[in-house]
C-alpha positions as CSV (number, residue, x, y, z in Angstrom):
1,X,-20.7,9.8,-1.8
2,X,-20.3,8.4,-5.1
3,X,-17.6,7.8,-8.1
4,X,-19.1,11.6,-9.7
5,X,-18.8,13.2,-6.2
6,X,-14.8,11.9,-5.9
7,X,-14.5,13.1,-8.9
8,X,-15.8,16.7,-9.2
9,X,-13.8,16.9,-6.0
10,X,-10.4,15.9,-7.6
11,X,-11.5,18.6,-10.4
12,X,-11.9,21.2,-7.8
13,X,-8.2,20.3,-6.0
14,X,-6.5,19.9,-9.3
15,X,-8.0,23.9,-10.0
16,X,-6.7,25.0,-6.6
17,X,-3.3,23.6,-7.2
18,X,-2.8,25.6,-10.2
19,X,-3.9,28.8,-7.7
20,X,-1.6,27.5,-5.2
21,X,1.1,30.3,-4.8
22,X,3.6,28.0,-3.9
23,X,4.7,24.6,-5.0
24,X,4.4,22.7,-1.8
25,X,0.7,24.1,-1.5
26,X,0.5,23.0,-5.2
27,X,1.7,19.7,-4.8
28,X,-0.7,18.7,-1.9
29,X,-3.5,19.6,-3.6
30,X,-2.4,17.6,-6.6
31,X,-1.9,14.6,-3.9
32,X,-5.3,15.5,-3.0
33,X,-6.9,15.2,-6.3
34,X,-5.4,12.0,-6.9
35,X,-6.5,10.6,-3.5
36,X,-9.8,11.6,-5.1
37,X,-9.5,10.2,-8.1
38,X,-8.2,6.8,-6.7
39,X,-11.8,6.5,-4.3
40,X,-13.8,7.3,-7.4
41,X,-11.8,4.3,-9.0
42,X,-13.1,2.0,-6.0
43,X,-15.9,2.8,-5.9
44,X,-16.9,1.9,-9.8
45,X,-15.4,-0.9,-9.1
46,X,-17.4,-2.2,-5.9
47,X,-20.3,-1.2,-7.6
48,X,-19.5,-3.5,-10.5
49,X,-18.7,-6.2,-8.1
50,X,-21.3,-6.4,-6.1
51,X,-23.5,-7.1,-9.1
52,X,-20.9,-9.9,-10.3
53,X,-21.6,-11.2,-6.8
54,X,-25.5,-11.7,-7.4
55,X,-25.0,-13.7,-10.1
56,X,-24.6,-18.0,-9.9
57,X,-21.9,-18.1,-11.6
58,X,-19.7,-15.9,-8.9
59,X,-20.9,-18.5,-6.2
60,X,-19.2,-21.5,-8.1
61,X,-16.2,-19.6,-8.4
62,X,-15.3,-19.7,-4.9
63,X,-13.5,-22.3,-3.8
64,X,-14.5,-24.9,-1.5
65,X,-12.6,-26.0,1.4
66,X,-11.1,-29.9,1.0
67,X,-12.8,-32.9,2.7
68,X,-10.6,-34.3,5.8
């Protein structure tokens, strides 16, 4: 599953909130959506990440540990 997936699946709970007949069915398919919404997020950003990490530069960044 990625970011467009989460995505098309917060669309479709954000449409079945405003269906919803009541507002507690509303409002958990608006917490839905946003659950969505918030893995589409992480998942943009691990993909940018994981490139950062192939890179020399993201290697010297880490810290190493202190001689004893």
């Amino acid at each position: 599953m990625n970011a467009a997936d989460c995505n098309a699946r917060a669309a479709h709970c954000a449409a079945n909130a405003e269906l919803a007949g009541t507002e507690v069915v509303a409002s958990e398919f608006l917490k839905l959506a946003a659950q969505w919404r918030a893995m589409a997020v992480r998942d943009i950003f691990l993909g940018v990440a994981a490139d950062l990490a192939d890179t020399p530069l993201a290697l010297s960044a880490i810290p190493r540990p202190l001689p004893i």
